[in-house]
C-alpha beads as a LAMMPS data file, in Angstrom:
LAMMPS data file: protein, C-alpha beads

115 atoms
114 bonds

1 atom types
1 bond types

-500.0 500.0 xlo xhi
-500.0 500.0 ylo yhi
-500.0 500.0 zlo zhi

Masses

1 110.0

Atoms # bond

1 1 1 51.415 -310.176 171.886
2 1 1 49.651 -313.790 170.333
3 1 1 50.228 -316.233 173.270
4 1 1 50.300 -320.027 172.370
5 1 1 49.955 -323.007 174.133
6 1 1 50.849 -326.346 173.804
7 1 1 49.722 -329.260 175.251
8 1 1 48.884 -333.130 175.044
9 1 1 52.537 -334.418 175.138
10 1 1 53.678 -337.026 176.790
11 1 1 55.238 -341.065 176.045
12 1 1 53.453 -343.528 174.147
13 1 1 54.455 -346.773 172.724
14 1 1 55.666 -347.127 168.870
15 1 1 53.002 -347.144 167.062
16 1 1 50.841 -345.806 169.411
17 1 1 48.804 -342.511 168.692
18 1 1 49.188 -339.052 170.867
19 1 1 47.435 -335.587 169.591
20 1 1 48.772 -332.499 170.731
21 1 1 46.814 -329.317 171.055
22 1 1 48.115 -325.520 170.574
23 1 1 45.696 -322.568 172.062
24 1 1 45.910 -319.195 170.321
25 1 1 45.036 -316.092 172.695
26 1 1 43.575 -314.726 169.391
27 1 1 41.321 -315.627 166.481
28 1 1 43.141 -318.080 164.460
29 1 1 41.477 -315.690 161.363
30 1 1 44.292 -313.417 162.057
31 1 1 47.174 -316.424 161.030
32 1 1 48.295 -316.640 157.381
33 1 1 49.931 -319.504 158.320
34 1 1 49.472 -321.821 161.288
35 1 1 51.856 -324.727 162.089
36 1 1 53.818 -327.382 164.286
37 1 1 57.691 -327.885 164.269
38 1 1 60.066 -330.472 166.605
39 1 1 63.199 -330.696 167.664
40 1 1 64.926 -333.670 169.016
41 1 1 68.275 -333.654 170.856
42 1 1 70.995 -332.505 169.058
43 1 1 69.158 -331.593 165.869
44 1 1 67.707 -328.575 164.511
45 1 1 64.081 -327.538 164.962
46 1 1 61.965 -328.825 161.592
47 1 1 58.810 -328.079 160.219
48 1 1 56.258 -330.866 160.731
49 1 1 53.172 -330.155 159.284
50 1 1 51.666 -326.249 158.485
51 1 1 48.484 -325.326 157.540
52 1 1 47.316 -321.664 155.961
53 1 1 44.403 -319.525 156.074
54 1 1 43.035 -320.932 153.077
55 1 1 43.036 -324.661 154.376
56 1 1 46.470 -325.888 152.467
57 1 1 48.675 -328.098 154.048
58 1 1 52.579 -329.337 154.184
59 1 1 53.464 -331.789 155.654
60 1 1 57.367 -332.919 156.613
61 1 1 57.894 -336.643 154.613
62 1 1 58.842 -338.383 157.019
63 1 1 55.305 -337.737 158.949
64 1 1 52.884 -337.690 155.796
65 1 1 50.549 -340.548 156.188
66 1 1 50.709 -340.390 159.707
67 1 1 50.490 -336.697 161.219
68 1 1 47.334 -334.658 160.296
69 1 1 47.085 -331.239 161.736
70 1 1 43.854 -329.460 161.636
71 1 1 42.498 -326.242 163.298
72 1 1 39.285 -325.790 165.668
73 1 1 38.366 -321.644 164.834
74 1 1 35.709 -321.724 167.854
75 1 1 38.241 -323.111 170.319
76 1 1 41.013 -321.199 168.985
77 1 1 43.132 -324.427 168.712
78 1 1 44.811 -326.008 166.264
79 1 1 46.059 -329.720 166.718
80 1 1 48.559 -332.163 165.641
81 1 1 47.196 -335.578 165.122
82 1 1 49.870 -337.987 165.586
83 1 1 49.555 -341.866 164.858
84 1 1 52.022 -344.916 164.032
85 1 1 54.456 -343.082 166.037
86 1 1 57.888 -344.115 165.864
87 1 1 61.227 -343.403 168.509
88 1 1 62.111 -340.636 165.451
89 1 1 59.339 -338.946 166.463
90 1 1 60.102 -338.376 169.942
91 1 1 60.823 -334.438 169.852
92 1 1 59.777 -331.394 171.879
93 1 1 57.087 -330.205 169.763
94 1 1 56.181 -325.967 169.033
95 1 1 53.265 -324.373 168.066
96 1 1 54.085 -321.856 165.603
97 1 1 51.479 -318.955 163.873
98 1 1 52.370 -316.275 161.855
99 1 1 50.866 -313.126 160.896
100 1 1 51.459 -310.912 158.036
101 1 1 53.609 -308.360 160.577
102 1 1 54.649 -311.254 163.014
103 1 1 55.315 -314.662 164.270
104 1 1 54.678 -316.083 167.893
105 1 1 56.168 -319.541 169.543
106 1 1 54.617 -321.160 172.054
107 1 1 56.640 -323.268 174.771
108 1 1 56.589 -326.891 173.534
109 1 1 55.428 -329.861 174.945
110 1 1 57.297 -332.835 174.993
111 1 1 56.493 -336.032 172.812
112 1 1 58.646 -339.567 173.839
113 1 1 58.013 -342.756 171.712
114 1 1 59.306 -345.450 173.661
115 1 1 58.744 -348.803 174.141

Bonds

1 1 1 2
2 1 2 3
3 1 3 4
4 1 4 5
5 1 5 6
6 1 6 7
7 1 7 8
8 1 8 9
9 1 9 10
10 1 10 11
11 1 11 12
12 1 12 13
13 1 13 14
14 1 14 15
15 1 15 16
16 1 16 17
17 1 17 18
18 1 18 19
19 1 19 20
20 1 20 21
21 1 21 22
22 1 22 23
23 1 23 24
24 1 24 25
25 1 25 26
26 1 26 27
27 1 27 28
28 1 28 29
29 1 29 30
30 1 30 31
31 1 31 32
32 1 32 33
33 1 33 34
34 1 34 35
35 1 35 36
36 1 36 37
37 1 37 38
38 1 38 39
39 1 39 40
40 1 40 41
41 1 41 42
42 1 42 43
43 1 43 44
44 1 44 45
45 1 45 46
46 1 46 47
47 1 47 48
48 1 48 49
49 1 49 50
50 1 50 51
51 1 51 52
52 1 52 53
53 1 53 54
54 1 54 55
55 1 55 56
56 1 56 57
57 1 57 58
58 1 58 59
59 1 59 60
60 1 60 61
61 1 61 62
62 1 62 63
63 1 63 64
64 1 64 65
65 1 65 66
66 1 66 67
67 1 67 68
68 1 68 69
69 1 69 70
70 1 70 71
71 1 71 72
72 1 72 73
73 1 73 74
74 1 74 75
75 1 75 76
76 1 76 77
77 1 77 78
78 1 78 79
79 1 79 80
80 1 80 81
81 1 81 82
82 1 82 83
83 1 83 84
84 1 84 85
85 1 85 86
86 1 86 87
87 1 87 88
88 1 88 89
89 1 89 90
90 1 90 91
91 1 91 92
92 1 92 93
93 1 93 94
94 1 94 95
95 1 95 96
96 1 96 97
97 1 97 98
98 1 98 99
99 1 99 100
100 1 100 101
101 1 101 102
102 1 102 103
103 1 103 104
104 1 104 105
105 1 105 106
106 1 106 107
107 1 107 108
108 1 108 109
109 1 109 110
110 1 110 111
111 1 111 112
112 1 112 113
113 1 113 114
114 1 114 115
């Protein structure tokens, strides 16, 4: 029922900088728990960075330093703030939100990191 949507991927150089966008159909007030996740070919899908109702935030070590995800209530958006991107990072990134009786995906947008 919560639609997301990614957006803002695309291919940057290493160490270049690329923020990607998710748009909730909903309040974001409604999430416990609001994050981003990637998977890159032939891997499994990992959390990147995740940030709750209360502000707290995780973030996957090998992104900390670099990746800052934050959330925009009046937009409905949270975003994934990407910089000194490496070719690791290239990944189909997810939006991911959960609420206390569910969980909702969105598509994915694709992030390359490529010189």
């Amino acid at each position: 029922q919560v639609q997301l949507v990614e957006s803002g991927g695309g291919l940057v150089q290493p160490g270049g900088s690329l923020t990607l966008s998710c748009a909730a159909s909903r309040s974001l007030s409604i999430f416990y728990v609001m994050g981003w996740y990637r998977q890159a070919p032939g891997k499994q899908r990992e959390l990147v960075a995740q940030i709750t109702s209360g502000g707290n935030t995780i973030y996957a070590d090998s992104v900390k330093g670099r990746f800052t995800i934050s959330r925009d209530y009046a937009k409905r958006k949270i975003y994934l703030q990407m910089n000194s991107l490496k070719p690791d990072d290239t990944a189909v990134y997810y939006c991911n939100a959960e609420t206390m009786g569910s969980g909702s995906w969105g598509q994915g947008t694709q992030v390359t990191v490529s010189s």
